[in-house]
C-alpha angles and dihedrals in degrees: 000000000000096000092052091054125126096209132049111269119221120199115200109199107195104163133011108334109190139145114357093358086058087048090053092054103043090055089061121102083239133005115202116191133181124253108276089021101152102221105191144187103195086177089063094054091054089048082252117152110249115247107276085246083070093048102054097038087059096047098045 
């Protein structure tokens, strides 16, 4: 959805983004968060592996 997009996609976090609602925004062109704005992997502090939509946003 968002890869295949034409346009550039812009994510705005404004509260706690964590689990799907992080992926979602990792997979975004930018991300933009407000200042204080806890952006959080549960999975990591459980030595989870993080979604495959988190892997490959982070290595795109």
């Amino acid at each position: 959805m968002v890869k295949g997009s034409a346009k550039p996609v812009v994510v705005a976090i404004h509260s706690v983004a964590m689990g799907g609602g992080l992926e979602l925004a990792l997979s975004a062109h930018y991300r933009v968060a407000s200042p204080g704005a806890p952006i959080v992997l549960p999975e990591v502090k459980f030595g989870l592996r993080q979604a495959r939509a988190a892997r490959s946003a982070c290595h795109a």
